[in-house]
Each structure stands twice: as C-alpha cells, then as structure tokens.
C-alpha positions as CSV (number, residue, x, y, z in Angstrom):
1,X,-55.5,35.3,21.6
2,X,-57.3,34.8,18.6
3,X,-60.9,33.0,19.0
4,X,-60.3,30.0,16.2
5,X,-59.3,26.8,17.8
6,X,-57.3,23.8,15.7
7,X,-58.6,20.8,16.1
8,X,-57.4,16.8,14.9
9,X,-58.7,17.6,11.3
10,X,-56.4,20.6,11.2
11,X,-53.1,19.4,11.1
12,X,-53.4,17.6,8.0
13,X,-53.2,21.5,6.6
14,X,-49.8,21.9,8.7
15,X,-46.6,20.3,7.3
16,X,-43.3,20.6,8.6
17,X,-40.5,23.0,7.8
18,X,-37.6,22.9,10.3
19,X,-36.8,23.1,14.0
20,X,-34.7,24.3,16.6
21,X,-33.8,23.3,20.5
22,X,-37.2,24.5,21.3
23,X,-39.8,24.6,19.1
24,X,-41.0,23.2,15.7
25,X,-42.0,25.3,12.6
26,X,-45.0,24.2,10.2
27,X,-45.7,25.5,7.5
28,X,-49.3,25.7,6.3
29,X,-50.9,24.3,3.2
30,X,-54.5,24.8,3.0
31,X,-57.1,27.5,1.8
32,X,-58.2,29.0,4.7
33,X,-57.6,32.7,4.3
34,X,-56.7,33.5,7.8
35,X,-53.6,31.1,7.7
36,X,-52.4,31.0,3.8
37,X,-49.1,32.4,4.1
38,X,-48.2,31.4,7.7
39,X,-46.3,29.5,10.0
40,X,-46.4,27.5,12.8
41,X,-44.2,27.4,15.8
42,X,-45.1,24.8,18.2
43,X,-43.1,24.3,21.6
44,X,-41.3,20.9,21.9
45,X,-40.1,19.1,25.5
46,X,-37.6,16.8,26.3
47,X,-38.2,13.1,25.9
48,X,-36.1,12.4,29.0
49,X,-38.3,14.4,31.3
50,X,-41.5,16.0,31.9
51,X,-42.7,18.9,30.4
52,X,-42.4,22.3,31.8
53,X,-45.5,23.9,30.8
54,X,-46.0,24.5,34.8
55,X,-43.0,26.0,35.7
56,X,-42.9,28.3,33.2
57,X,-46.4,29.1,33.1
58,X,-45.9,32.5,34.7
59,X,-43.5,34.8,35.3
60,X,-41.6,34.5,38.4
61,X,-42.0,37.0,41.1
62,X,-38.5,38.0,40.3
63,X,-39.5,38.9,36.2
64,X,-42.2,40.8,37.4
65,X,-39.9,42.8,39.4
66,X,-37.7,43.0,36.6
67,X,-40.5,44.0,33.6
68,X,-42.7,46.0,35.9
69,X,-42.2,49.0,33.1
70,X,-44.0,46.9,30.6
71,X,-47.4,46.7,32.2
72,X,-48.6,44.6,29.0
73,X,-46.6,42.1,30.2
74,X,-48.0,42.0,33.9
75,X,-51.6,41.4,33.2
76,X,-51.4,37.8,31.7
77,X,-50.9,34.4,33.7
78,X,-49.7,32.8,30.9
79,X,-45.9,32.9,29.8
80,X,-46.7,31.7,26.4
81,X,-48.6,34.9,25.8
82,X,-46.2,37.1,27.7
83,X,-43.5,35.6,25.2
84,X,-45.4,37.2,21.9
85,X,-45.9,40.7,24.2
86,X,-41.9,40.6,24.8
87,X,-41.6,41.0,21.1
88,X,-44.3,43.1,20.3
89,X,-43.6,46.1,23.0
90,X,-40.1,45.3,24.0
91,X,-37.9,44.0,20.5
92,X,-39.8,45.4,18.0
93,X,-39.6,49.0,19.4
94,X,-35.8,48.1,19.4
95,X,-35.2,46.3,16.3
96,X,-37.7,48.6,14.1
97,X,-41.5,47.4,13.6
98,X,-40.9,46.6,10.0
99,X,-38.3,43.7,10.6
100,X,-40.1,42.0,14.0
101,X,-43.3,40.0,13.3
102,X,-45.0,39.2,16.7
103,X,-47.5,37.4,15.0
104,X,-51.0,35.9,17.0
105,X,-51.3,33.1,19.4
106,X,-54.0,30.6,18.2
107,X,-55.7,27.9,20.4
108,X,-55.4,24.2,19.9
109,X,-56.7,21.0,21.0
110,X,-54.5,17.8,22.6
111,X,-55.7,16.0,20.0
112,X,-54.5,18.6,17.5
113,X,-51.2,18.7,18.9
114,X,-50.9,14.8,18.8
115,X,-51.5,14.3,15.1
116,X,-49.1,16.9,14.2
117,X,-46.2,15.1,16.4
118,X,-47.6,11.8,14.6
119,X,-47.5,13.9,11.0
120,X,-44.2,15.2,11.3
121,X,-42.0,12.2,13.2
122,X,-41.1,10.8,9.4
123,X,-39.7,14.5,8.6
124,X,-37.6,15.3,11.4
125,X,-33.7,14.4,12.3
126,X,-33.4,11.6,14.2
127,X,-31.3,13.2,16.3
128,X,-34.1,15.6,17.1
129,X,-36.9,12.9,17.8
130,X,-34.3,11.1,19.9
131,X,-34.1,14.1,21.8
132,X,-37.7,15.9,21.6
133,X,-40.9,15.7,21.1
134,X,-44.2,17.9,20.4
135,X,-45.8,19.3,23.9
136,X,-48.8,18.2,23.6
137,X,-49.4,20.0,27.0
138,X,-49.7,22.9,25.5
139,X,-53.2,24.5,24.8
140,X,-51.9,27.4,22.4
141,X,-49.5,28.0,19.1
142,X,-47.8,30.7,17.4
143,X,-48.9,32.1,14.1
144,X,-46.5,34.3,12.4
145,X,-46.4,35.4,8.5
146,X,-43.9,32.9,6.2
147,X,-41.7,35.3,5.7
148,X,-39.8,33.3,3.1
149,X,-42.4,34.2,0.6
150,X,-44.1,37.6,-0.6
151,X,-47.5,38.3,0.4
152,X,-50.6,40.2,-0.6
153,X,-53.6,38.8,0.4
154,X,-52.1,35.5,-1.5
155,X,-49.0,34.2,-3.1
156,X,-48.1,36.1,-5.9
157,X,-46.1,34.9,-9.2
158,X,-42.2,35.1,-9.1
159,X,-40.0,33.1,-7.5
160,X,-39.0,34.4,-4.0
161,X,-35.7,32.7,-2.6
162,X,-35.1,33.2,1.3
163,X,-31.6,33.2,3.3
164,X,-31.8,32.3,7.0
165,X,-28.4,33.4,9.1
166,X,-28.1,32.4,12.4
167,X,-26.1,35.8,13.8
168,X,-24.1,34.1,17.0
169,X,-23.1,30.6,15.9
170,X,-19.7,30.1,15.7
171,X,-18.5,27.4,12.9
172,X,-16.1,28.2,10.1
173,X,-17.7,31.7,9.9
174,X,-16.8,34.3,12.3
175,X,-19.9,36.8,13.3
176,X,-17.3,40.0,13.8
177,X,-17.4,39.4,9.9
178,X,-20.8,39.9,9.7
179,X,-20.8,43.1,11.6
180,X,-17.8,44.4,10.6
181,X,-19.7,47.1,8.2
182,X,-17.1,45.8,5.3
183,X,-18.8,44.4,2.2
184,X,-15.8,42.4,1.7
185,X,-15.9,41.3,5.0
186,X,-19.4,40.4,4.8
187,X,-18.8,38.6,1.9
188,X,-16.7,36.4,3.2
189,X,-18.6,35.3,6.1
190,X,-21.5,34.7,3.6
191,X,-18.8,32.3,1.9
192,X,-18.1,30.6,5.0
193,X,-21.6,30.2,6.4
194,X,-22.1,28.6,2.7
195,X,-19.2,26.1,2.8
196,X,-20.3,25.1,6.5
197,X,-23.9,25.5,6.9
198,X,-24.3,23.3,9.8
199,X,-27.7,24.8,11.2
200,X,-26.6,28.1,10.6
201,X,-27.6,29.3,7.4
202,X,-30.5,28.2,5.2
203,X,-31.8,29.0,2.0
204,X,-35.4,28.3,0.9
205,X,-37.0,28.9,-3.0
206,X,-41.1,29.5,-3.1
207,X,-40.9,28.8,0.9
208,X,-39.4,25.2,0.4
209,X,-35.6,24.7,2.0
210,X,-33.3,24.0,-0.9
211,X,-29.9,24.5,1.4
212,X,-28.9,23.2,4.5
213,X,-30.3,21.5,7.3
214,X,-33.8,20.9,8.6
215,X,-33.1,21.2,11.8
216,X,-30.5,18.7,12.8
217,X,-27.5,20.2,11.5
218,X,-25.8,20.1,7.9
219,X,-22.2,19.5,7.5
220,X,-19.4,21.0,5.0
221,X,-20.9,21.7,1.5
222,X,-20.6,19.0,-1.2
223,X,-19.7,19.2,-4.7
224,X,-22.7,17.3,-5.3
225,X,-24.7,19.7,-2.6
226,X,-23.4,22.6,-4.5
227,X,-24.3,21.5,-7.9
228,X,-27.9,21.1,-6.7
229,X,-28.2,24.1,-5.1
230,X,-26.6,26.0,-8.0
231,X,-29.3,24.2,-10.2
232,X,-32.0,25.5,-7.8
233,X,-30.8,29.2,-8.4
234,X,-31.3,29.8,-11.8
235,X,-34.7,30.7,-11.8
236,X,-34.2,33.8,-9.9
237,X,-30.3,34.6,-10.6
238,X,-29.3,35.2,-14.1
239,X,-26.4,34.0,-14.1
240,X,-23.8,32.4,-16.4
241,X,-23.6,28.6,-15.6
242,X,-21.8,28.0,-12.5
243,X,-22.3,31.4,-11.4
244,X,-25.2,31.4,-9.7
245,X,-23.8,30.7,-6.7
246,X,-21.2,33.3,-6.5
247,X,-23.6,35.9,-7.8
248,X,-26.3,34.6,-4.5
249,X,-23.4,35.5,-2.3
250,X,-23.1,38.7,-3.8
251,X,-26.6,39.5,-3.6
252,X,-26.9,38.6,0.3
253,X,-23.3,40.6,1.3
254,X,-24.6,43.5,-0.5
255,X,-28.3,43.7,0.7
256,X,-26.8,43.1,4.6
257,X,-23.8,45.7,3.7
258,X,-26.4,48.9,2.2
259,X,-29.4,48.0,4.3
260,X,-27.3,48.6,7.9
261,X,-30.1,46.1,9.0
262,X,-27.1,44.9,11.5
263,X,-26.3,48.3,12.8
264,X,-29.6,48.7,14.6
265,X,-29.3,44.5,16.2
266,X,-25.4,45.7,17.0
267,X,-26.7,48.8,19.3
268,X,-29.6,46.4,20.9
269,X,-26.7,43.9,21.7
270,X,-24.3,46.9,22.8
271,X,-26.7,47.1,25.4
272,X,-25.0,44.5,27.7
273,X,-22.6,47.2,29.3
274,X,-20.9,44.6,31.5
275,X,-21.1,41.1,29.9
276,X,-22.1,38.3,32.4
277,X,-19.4,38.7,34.4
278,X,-20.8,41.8,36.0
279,X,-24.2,41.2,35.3
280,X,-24.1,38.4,37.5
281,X,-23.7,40.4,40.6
282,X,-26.7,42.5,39.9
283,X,-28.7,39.4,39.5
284,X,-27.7,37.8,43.0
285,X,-28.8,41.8,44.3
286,X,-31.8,40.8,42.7
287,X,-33.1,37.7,44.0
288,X,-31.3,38.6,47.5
289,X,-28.8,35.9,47.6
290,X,-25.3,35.4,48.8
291,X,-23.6,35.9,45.2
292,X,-22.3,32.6,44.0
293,X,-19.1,34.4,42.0
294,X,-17.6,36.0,44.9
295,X,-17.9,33.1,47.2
296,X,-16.0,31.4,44.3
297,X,-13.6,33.7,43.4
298,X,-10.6,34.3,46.2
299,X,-9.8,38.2,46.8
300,X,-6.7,38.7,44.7
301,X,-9.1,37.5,41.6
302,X,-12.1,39.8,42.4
303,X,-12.1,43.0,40.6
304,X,-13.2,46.1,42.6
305,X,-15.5,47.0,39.3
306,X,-17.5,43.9,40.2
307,X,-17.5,43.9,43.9
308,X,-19.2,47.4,43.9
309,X,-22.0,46.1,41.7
310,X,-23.4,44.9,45.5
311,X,-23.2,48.2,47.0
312,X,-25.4,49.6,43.8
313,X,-29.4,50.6,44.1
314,X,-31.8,48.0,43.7
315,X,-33.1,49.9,40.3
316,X,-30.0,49.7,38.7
317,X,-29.3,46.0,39.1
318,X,-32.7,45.4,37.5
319,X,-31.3,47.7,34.9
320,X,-28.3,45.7,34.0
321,X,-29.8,42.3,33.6
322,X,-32.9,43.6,32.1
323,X,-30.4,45.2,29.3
324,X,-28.1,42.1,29.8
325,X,-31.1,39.6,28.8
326,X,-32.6,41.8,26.2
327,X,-29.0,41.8,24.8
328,X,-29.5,37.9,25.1
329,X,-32.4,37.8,22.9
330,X,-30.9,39.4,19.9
331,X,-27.3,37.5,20.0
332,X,-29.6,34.3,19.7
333,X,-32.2,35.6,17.3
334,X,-31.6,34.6,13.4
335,X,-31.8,36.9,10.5
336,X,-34.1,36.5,7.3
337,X,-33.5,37.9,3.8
338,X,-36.3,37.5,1.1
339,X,-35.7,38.6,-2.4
340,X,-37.8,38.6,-5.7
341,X,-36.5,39.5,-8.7
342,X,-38.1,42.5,-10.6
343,X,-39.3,41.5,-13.6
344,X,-39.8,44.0,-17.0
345,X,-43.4,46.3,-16.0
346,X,-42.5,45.8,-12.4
347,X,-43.0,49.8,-11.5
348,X,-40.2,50.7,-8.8
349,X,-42.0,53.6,-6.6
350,X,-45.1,50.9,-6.3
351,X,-43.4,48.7,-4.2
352,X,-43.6,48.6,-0.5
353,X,-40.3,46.8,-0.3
354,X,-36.7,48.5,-0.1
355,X,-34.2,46.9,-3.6
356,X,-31.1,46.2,-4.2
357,X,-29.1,45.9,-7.3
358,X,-26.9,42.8,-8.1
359,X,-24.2,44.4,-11.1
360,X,-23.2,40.8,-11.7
361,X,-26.4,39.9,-13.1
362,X,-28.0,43.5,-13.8
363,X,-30.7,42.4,-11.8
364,X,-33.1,44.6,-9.7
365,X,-34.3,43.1,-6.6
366,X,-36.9,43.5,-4.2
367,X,-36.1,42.4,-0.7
368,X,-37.5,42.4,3.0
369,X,-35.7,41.7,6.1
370,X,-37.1,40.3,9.1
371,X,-35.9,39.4,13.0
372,X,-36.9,36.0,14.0
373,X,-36.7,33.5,17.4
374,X,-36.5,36.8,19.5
375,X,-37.6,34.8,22.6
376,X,-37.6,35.8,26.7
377,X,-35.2,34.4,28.0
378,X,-36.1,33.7,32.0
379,X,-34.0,35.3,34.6
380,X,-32.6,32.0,35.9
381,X,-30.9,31.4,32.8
382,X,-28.3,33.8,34.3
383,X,-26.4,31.5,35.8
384,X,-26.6,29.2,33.1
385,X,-24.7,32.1,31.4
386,X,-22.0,32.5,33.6
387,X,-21.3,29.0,33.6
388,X,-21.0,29.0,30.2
389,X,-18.8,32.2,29.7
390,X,-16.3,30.5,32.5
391,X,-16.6,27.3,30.5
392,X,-15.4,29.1,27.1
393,X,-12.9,31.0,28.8
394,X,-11.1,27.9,30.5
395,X,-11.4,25.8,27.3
396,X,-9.6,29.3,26.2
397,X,-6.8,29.8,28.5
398,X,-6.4,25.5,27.9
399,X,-5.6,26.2,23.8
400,X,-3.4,29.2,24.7
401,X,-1.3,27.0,26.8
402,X,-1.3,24.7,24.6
403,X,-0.6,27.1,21.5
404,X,2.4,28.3,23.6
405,X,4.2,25.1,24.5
406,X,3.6,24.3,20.7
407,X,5.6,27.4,19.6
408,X,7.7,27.1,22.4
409,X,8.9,23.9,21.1
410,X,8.6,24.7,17.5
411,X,11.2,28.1,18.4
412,X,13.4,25.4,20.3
413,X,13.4,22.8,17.5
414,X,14.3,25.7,15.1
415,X,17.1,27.2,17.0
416,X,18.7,23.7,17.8
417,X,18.5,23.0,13.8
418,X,19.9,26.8,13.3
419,X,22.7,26.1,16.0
420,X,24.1,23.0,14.3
C-alpha cells in the first residue's frame, strides 16, 4: 500500500475512461510524477442494495483453505489487497510478467471518492448510473500504468493507438476464432468484433476511446461510425483512403497470430480439467455440504466420473476448483494491444518492445501486449457457475429442438412438393 492518500482536491486530476459490472476506470490528467501515465480503477456497488465492502473484506475461511500455498495472500485482512497479490504471485507467473501489470493500491478519502462519483455521473451510460454507483465505502484504489499509451518517464511523441478485446464474450464474433492459431481465422473475428463491438472491443488513439462503447455497450458499426473511425486512423496507418480500416485489422490479426500471446492464456484456461460440471462436486467436498447436483440429478443422469469426485482426497478437490477458478479469471480477463508506428531514425535493437510488420502499409510497428481485469473470483461464485452452464445448456437443447422440428417440417414440406 503506497503511503500518498487522495483527497477532495484530487479528483479534479481524475477523469473518466470507461467501466465495467464492477469497477470504474479514470484516467489521470495532472503533473504529479507518481501518477502521469496511470489509471484508475475504483470499485462500484449496486444502487439497489448495500454495499459489500464487509462481506468481502476477507477471505472466507474456505479461500484460505483453498490459497494456503500462496502465503502472500494469507497475511492481509483486507480482500482489496489480496485482489492485487492474486495477480502479482498467482496470474502473472502464469500469464508471463511482461503482459500482467499488478499495479499499487493507493489510499483515499470519502470525500475523494464522492467528488469523483459527482465528476464522472455526466460521462457515464445511463444505463450504468441506473444500475451503479461509486463505493464510496471504500478506503483504497487501484493504480495501474495506461497501458494504451507508451511510457518513459513521460509521454513521448507519436501517436499510440490501443485495441481492447474482451476474449469470452460471445456476439457476432466467435472466440474459437480467436484461438484458432489461423491468421485467417483471426482475421475474421477481428472483422466481427469490429462490425459488432458491443462492449467487446475498443480502440483508443493517444489514450482517448475513438471506437466503441464507454462502458454501456455499443451496437452494430455505422457507416457514419466507420467513416469516423477511419478518419481517426490516418495518423498512424498509411493507408490509401478508405483503407485504413482494413489495413487496422490487419495489423491486430497479425500481431495476435505471430506473438502466440493467446497460446500461453489458452494453457492457463486449459487448466479447468473438468469444466463446472465436475468441479462442482469438489467444491461441495470442500465446504462439507450435501452436494446440491446429485440431490438434483436422478441416478440414471449421474455420471460415475462425477459421482467419484466425492470419494476423492480433500487435496485434490482444492486442486480442481483452485485450477477451475484460476481458469475463471483468464476466460473473463480482456486483452490489450498498443502499437506506435516507427518512424525514419527510430533504431530497431533500442527498443524494449517486440514489432510487427504491416506489408499493406510497409509500416514497422512497435507493439506491447498486456492482461487486464484478471480479478479473484470468490469460491461462492461456484454455484453461480453451474447455474449458469445448466442455464446455457437448456436454452441449448430448447434451439436444437426447435432447429429440428424446423427441418423436420421444412424436409416434409419438400417431399410433399417433390411427391406431387
């Protein structure tokens, strides 16, 4: 925890950038040294509902049990701090060091925290101030590095423009794209992330967003969208008009294709050997419960595979929701890209950054990837996830059915017509 406390005159320096379901991002303005190329993330609660600064404000006696290994995470009383120690000695030894940014928790006062929420209401969807609001209960923030821009020790020239992917949401685009390790493939969920944004994928220029949503979602790509955005490109993609675009595809397929950044976030996922079907056994083993699932589930629907998972040892349970939830973390993480063009004098072996070469524009670019929103998720949540994963696979077996009696009818309608 770092010693400098924010106070009301503070937040003036903070502006917003974004949100998501739980916390807000600012992005800071002024000249102190210590926070010129930062962020902000500060945790929201629900308007309908108290705040749950106290019962999350340890881990349970359950997550101890389940983290023991990580005795950096044992010694605080404070989840909010255990949160930045998941990342720094669990994900980032995972995920590499050079793409996770644990960054520093920084104390704050109320009245801080107040004139931010009033700062900020006029920038936010309305669907998200309908919804949420700044926890001003809170007595602490996170300070990470803006990692949409290029640092050393201050801004330098160029422009830098910034692609945000979220990996697991589903809209037009379909993540096994992503991972697929085919550039063409990769391509073309770029393409579809593009068309449908939503609050998926985000583009920022010089740290300001100049595509897609703030925070409350952005629908199907304009023409006029497009146009702007294309206009908003040319600075750093030399492109012929109305290429830009195209070419800013390109350039994000290949740098996720030849970097194999994916690979490493696909074997951290891959570690969920049993999804949450069968890691929901080992979690009622855990907490010592009568397990929910097979009291649900009649015999002839029970698979011996999961029924064994009660007869297991006590250390493997914790083992196969410790792996399931750490599996959790990266399918809801995001990805961010940065790139600055290399300009003429720009001396290859002296940057610390990896490049990337865009043959549409013959342009060389330097670029950094990082990890982001690589939170804890609490042991509870399990049974959240089950829910869920039954809830996807009913609404599933519901459009099969569906699908079927179409085609069924479709096959019928076609042979009557073929009969007469």
């Amino acid at each position: 925890m770092e010693m400098v406390i924010l106070d009301k005159e503070d937040a003036v320096d903070w502006v917003y950038r974004g949100e998501g379901a739980a916390n807000l991002v600012l992005a800071y303005t002024g000249s102190s040294p210590s926070f010129i190329g930062k962020v902000m993330r500060i945790q929201k609660s629900q308007r309908k509902g108290k705040s749950r600064v106290n019962e999350n404000e340890v881990l349970t006696a359950h997550e101890r049990l389940l983290w023991r290994e990580y005795k950096e995470l044992m010694v605080w009383p404070n989840r909010e701090i255990v949160q930045q120690l998941y990342v720094k000695h669990v994900m980032s030894p995972l995920l590499g060091p050079q793409h996770v940014d644990a960054g520093m928790r920084v104390r704050v006062t109320k009245e801080f925290l107040l004139s931010v929420e009033k700062n900020v209401t006029c920038r936010r969807p309305a669907c998200r101030i309908d919804s949420s609001q700044v926890d001003v209960n809170r007595d602490s923030v996170l300070i990470i590095s803006d990692h949409s821009v290029f640092m050393n020790g201050t801004v330098k020239g160029g422009p830098c423009i910034t692609v945000e992917i979220k990996i697991s949401e589903y809209s037009e685009y379909n993540p096994l794209d992503l991972f697929s390790g085919s550039l063409d493939r990769i391509c073309k969920a770029i393409e579809a992330l593009y068309a449908t944004p939503q609050n998926n994928f985000r583009v920022f220029l010089n740290g300001s967003i100049v595509f897609g949503g703030l925070g409350g979602g952005a629908g199907s790509t304009t023409v006029l969208v497009g146009e702007a955005f294309e206009d908003s490109l040319k600075d750093v993609i030399k492109a012929d008009d109305g290429m830009c675009k195209t070419s800013f595809i390109q350039l994000v397929a290949e740098t996720v294709y030849s970097s194999g950044v994916l690979d490493q976030l696909l074997e951290v996922q891959k570690l969920d050997a049993y999804d949450i079907e069968g890691a929901i056994h080992a979690y009622y083993n855990i907490i010592s419960q009568p397990c929910m699932v097979c009291r649900e589930l009649s015999k002839d629907k029970l698979s011996n595979r999961h029924t064994s998972l009660h007869s297991i040892p006590l250390e493997e349970s914790l083992k196969i929701v410790k792996d399931y939830l750490i599996s959790a973390t990266v399918k809801d993480c995001s990805l961010m890209i940065s790139f600055r063009p290399m300009v003429d004098g720009d001396v290859l072996s002296e940057s610390s950054h990896s490049t990337v070469y865009l043959g549409s524009t013959k342009q060389v670019f330097e670029y950094k990837v990082y990890f982001i929103d690589l939170d804890l998720k609490p042991l509870k949540k399990m049974e959240d996830y089950y829910k869920l994963d039954k809830k996807i696979v009913n609404c599933y077996c519901q459009m099969a059915k569906t699908e079927h009696k179409r085609s069924s009818a479709v096959l019928l309608f076609l042979t009557d017509n073929f009969c007469t």
